[in-house]
LUMTIKOL-933165 format. One record per residue (C-alpha): residue number from 1; residue in one letter; chain; x, y, z. Coordinates in Angstrom, 1 decimal. Example, Ala and Ser with C-alpha at 12.3 -4.5 7.8 and 13.67 -1.06 7.14 Angstrom:
2
+-----+------+-------+--------+--------+--------+
:  nr : rest : kette :      u :      v :      w :
+-----+------+-------+--------+--------+--------+
:   1 :    a :     A :   12.3 :   -4.5 :    7.8 :
:   2 :    s :     A :   13.7 :   -1.1 :    7.1 :
+-----+------+-------+--------+--------+--------+
This chain:
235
+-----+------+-------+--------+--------+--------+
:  nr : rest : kette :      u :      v :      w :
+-----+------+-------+--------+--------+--------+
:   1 :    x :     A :    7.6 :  -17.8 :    3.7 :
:   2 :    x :     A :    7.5 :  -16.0 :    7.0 :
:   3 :    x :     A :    4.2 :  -15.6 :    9.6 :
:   4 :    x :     A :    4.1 :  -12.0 :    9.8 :
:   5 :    x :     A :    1.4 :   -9.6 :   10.8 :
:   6 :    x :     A :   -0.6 :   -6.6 :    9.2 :
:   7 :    x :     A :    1.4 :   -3.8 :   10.9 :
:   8 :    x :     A :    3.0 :   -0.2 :   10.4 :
:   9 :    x :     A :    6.2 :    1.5 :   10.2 :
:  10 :    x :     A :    6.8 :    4.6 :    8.8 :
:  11 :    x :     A :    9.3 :    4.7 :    6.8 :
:  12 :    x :     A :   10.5 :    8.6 :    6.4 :
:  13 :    x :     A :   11.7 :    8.5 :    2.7 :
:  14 :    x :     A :   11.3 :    5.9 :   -0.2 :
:  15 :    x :     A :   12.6 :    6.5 :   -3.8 :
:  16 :    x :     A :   10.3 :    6.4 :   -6.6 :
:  17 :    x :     A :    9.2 :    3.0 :   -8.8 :
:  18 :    x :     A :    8.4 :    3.9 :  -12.1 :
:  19 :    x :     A :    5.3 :    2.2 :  -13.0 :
:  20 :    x :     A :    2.0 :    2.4 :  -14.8 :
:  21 :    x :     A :   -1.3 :    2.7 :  -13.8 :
:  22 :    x :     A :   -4.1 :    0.1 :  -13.9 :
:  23 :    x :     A :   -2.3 :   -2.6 :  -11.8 :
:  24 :    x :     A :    0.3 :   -3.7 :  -14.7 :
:  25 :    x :     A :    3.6 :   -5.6 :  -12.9 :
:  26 :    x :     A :    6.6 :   -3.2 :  -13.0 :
:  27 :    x :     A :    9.6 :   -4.4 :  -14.2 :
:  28 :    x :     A :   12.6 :   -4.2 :  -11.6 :
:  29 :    x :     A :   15.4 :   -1.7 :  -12.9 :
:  30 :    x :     A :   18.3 :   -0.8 :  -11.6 :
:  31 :    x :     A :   16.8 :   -1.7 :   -7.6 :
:  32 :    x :     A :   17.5 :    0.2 :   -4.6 :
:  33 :    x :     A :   16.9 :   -1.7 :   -2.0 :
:  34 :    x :     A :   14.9 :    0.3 :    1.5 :
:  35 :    x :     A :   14.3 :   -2.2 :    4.2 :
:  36 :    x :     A :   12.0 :   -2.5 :    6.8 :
:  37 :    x :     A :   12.1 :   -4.9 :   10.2 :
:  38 :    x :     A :    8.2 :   -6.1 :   10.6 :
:  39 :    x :     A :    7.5 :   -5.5 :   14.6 :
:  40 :    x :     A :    6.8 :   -8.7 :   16.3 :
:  41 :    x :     A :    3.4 :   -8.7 :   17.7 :
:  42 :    x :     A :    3.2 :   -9.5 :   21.6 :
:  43 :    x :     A :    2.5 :  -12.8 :   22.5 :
:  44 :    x :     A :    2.9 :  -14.0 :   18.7 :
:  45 :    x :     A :    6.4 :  -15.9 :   18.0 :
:  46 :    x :     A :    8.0 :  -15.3 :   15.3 :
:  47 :    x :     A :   10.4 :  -17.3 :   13.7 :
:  48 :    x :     A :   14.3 :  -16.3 :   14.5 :
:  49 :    x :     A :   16.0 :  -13.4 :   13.2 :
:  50 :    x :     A :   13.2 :  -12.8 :   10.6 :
:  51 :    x :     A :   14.5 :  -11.0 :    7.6 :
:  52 :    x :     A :   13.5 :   -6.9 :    6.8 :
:  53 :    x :     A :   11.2 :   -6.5 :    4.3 :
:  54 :    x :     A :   12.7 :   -5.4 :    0.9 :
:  55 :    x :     A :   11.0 :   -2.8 :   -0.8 :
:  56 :    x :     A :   12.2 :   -2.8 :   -4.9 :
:  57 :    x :     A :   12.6 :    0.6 :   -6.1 :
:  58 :    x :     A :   14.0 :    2.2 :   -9.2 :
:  59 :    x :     A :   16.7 :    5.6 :   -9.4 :
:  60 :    x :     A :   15.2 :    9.0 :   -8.1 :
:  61 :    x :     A :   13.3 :   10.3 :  -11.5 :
:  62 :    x :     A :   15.4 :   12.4 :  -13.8 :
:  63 :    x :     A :   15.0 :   16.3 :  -13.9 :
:  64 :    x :     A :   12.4 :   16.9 :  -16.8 :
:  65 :    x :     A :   13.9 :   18.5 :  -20.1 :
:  66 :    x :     A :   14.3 :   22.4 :  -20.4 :
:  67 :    x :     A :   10.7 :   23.9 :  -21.1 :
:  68 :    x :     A :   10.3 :   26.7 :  -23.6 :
:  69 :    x :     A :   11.1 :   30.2 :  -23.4 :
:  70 :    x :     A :    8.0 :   31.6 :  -20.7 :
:  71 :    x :     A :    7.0 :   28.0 :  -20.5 :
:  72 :    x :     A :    7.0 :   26.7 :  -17.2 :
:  73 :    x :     A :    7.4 :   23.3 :  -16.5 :
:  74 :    x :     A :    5.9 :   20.7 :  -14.6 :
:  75 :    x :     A :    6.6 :   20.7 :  -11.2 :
:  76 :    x :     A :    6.3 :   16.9 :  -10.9 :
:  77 :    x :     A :    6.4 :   15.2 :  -14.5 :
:  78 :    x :     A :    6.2 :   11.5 :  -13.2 :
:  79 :    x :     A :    2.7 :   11.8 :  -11.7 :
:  80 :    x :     A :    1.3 :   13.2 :  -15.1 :
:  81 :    x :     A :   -1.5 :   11.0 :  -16.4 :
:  82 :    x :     A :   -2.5 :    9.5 :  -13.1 :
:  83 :    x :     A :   -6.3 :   10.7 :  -13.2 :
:  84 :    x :     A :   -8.3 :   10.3 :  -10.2 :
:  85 :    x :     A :  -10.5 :    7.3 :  -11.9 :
:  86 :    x :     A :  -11.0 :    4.0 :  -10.5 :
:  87 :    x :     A :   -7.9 :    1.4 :  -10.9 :
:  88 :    x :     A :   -8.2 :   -2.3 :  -11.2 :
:  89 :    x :     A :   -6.5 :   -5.2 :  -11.4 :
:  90 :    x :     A :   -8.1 :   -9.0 :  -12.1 :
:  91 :    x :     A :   -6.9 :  -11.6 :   -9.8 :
:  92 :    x :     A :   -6.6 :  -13.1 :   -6.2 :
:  93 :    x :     A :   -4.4 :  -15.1 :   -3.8 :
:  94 :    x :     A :   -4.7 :  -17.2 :   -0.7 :
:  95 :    x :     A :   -1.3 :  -15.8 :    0.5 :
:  96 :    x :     A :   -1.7 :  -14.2 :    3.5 :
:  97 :    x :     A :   -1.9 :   -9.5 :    3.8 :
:  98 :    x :     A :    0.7 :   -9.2 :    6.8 :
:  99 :    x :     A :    1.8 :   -5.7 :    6.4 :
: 100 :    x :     A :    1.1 :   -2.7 :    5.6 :
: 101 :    x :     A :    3.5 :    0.6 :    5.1 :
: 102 :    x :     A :    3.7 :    4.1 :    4.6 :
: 103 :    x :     A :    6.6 :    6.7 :    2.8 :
: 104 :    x :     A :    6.8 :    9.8 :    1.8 :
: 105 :    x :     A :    8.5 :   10.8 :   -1.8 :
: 106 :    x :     A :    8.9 :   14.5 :   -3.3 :
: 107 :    x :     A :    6.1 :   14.3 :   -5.8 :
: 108 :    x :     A :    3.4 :   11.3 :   -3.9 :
: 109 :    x :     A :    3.1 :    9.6 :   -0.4 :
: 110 :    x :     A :    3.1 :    5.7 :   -0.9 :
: 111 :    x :     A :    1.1 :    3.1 :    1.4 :
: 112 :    x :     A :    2.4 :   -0.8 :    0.3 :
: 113 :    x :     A :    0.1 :   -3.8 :    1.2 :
: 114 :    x :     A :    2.9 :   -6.8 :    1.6 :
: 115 :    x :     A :    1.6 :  -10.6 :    1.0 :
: 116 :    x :     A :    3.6 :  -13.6 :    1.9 :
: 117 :    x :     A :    3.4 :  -15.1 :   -1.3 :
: 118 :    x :     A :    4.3 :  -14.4 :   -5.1 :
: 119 :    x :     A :    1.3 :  -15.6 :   -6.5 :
: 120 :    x :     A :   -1.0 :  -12.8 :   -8.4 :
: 121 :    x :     A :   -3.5 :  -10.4 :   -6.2 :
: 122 :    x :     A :   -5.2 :   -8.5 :   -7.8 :
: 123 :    x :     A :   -7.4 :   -5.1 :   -6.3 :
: 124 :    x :     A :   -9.5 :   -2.3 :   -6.3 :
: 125 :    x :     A :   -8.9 :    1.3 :   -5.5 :
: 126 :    x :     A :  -11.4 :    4.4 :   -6.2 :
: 127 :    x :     A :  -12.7 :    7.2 :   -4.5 :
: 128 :    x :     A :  -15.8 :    6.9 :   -2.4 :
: 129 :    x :     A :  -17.7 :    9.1 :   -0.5 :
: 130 :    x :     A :  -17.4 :    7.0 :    2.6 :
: 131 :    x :     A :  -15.4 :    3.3 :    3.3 :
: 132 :    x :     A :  -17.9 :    1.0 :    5.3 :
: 133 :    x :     A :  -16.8 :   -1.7 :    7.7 :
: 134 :    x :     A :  -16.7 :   -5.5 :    5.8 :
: 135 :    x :     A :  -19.0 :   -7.3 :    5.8 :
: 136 :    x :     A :  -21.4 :   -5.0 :    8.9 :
: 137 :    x :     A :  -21.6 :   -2.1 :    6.7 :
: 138 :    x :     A :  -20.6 :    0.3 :    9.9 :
: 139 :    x :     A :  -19.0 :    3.6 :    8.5 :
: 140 :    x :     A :  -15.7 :    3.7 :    9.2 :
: 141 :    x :     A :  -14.7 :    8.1 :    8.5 :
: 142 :    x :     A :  -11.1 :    8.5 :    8.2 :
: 143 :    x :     A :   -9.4 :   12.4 :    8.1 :
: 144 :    x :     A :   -8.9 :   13.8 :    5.3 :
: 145 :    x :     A :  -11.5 :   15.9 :    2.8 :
: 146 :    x :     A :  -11.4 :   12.4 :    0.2 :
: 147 :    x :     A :  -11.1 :    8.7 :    0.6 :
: 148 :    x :     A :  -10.1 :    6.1 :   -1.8 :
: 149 :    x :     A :  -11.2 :    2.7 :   -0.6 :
: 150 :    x :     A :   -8.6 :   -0.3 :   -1.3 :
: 151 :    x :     A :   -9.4 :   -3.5 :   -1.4 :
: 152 :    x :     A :   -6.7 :   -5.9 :   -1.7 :
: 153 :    x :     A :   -7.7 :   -9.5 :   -3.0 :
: 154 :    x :     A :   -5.8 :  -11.6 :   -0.4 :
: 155 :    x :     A :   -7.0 :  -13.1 :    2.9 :
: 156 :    x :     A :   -5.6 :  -11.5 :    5.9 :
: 157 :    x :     A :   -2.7 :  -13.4 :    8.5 :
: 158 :    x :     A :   -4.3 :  -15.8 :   10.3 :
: 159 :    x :     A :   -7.3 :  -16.3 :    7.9 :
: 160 :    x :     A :   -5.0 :  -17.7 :    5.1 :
: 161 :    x :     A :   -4.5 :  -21.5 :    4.7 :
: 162 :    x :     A :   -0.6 :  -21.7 :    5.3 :
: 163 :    x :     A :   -1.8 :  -23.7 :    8.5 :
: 164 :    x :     A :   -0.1 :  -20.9 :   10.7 :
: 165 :    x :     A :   -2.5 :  -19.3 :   13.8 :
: 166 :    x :     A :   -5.4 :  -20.4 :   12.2 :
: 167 :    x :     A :   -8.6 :  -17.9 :   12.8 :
: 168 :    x :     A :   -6.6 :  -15.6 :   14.8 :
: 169 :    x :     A :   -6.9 :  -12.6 :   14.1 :
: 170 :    x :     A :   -4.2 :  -10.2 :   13.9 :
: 171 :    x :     A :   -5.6 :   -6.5 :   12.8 :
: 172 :    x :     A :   -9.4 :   -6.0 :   14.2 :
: 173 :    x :     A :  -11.8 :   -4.1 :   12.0 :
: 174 :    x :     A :  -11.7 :   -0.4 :   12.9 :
: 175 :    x :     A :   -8.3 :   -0.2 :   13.9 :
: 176 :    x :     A :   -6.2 :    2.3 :   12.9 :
: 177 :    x :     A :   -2.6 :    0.9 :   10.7 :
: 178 :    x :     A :   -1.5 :    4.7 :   10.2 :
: 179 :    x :     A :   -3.2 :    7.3 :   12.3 :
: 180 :    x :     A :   -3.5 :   11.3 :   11.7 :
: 181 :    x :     A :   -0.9 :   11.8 :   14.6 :
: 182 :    x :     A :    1.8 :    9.9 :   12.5 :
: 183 :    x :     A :    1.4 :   11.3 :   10.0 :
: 184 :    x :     A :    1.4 :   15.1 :   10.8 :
: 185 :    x :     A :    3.1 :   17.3 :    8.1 :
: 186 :    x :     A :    2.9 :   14.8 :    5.4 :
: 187 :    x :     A :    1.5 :   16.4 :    1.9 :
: 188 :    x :     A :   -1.1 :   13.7 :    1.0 :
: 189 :    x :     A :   -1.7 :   10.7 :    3.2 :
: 190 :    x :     A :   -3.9 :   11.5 :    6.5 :
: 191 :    x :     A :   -4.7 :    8.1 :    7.5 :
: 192 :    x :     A :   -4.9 :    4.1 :    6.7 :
: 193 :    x :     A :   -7.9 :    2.4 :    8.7 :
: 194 :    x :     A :   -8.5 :   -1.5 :    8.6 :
: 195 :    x :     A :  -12.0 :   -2.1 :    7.7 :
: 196 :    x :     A :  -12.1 :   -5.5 :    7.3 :
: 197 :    x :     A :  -11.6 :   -8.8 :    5.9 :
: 198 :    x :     A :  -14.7 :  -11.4 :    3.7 :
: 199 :    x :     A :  -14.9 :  -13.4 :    1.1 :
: 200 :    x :     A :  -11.4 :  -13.8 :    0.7 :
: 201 :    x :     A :  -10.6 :  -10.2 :    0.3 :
: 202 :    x :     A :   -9.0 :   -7.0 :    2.9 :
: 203 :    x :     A :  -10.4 :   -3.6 :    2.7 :
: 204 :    x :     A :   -9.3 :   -0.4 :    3.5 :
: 205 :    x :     A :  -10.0 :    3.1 :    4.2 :
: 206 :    x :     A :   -7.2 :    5.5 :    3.1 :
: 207 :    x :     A :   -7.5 :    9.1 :    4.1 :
: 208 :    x :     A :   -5.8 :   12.2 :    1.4 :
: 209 :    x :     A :   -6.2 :   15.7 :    1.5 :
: 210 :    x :     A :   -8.3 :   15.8 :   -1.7 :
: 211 :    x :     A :   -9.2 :   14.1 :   -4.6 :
: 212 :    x :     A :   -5.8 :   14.0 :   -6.2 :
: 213 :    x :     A :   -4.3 :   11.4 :   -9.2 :
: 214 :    x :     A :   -3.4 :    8.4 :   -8.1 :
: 215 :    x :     A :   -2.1 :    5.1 :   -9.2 :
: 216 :    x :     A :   -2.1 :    1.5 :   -8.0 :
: 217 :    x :     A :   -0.1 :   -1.5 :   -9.8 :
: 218 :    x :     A :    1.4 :   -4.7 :   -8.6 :
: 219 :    x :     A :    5.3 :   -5.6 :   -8.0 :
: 220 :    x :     A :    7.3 :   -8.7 :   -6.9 :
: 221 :    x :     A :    9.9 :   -8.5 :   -4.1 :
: 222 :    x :     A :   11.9 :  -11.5 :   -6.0 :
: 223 :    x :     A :   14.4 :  -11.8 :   -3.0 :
: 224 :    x :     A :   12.2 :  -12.4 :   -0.4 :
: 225 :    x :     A :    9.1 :  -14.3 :   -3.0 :
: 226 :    x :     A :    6.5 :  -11.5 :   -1.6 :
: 227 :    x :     A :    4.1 :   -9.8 :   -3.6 :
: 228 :    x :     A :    3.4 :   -6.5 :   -2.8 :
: 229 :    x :     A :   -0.1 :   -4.1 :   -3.6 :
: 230 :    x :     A :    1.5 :   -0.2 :   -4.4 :
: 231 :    x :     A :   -0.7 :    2.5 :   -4.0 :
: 232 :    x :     A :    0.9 :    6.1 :   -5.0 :
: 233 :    x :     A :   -1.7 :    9.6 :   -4.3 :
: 234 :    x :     A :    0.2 :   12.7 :   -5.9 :
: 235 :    x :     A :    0.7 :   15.8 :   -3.7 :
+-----+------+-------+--------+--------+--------+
């Protein structure tokens, strides 16, 4: 496993994973590969020529079948179901939240929390009316006219116990990962704010549009052993 940091890159375009809701495991079919290079953090060292980050996804989803005479059919048939309820998943990890990423897709904009480990983490999404710093309670607004708070059983780099920078830490409360400037002209995502890490757990503040369907489940990167958080918000 590599020291990495909680970071972002935009990525421009990521094909779809089919997947359920509810923080089920997707299986890996038929993978397409997208990679991103994790940005070294100055004055961190990082060991050499670290590999990009695979992220596992499945063939662009099929056109839907031919809808009745007058019927008209759905403009985005793989985000059908999703609901806008709460999604949960039991389960934790002491593998270390280093990154965090953003992509857009035709039907949902993705954000992917990456942990440098394969063991199970399990998480929490829902909408609230406001995300709150952990553990100080300060509000922590993001853009956006909803916001689903995540938080992501896992400890954050530096907090972990791999015995790497111990205590440092690498992403301060508050900060912005993905801010509204980057991500002007996207259809869903408006911002991803760090508000924290206790007890053993990250949190989150993710900005939308609106209250739309989402989904959140789990998946394993199996070349590179990381475990990865996926949250999807339809358009």
């Amino acid at each position: 496993m590599r020291t990495l940091t909680i970071i972002c890159a935009t990525v421009a375009v990521l094909t779809g994973v089919t997947a359920c809701a509810g923080g089920n495991e997707q299986p890996a079919e038929a993978p397409i590969s997208t990679s991103v290079a994790p940005t070294a953090v100055p004055g961190e060292t990082s060991k050499p020529a670290d590999k990009p980050v695979s992220v596992t996804t499945t063939p662009a989803i099929p056109p839907p079948s031919a809808a009745s005479p007058g019927e008209q059919p759905p403009a985005c048939p793989s985000t059908a179901g999703w609901g806008t309820g709460p999604k949960d998943a039991a389960g934790s990890t002491t593998d270390a939240l280093y990154l965090v990423r953003a992509g857009r897709h035709d039907c949902y904009d993705r954000v992917v929390f990456s942990i440098n480990g394969s063991g199970g983490a399990g998480f929490s999404v829902r909408y609230v009316p406001l995300v709150t710093a952990d553990p100080s309670d300060k509000p922590l607004p993001v853009p956006g006219d909803a916001v689903l708070q995540v938080v992501v059983r896992a400890p954050e780099q530096g907090a972990d116990y791999s015995g790497h920078q111990p205590g440092k830490v690498l992403a301060q409360t508050g900060d912005y990962l993905y801010a509204p400037e980057q991500l002007g002209g996207w259809a869903t995502l408006r911002a991803v704010r760090f508000a924290g890490f206790f007890e053993g757990q990250c949190t989150f503040a993710v900005g939308v549009r609106a209250q739309l369907p989402f989904r959140a489940f789990t998946q394993l990167d199996t070349v590179n052993q990381l475990r990865q958080v996926v949250l999807d918000i339809a358009h």
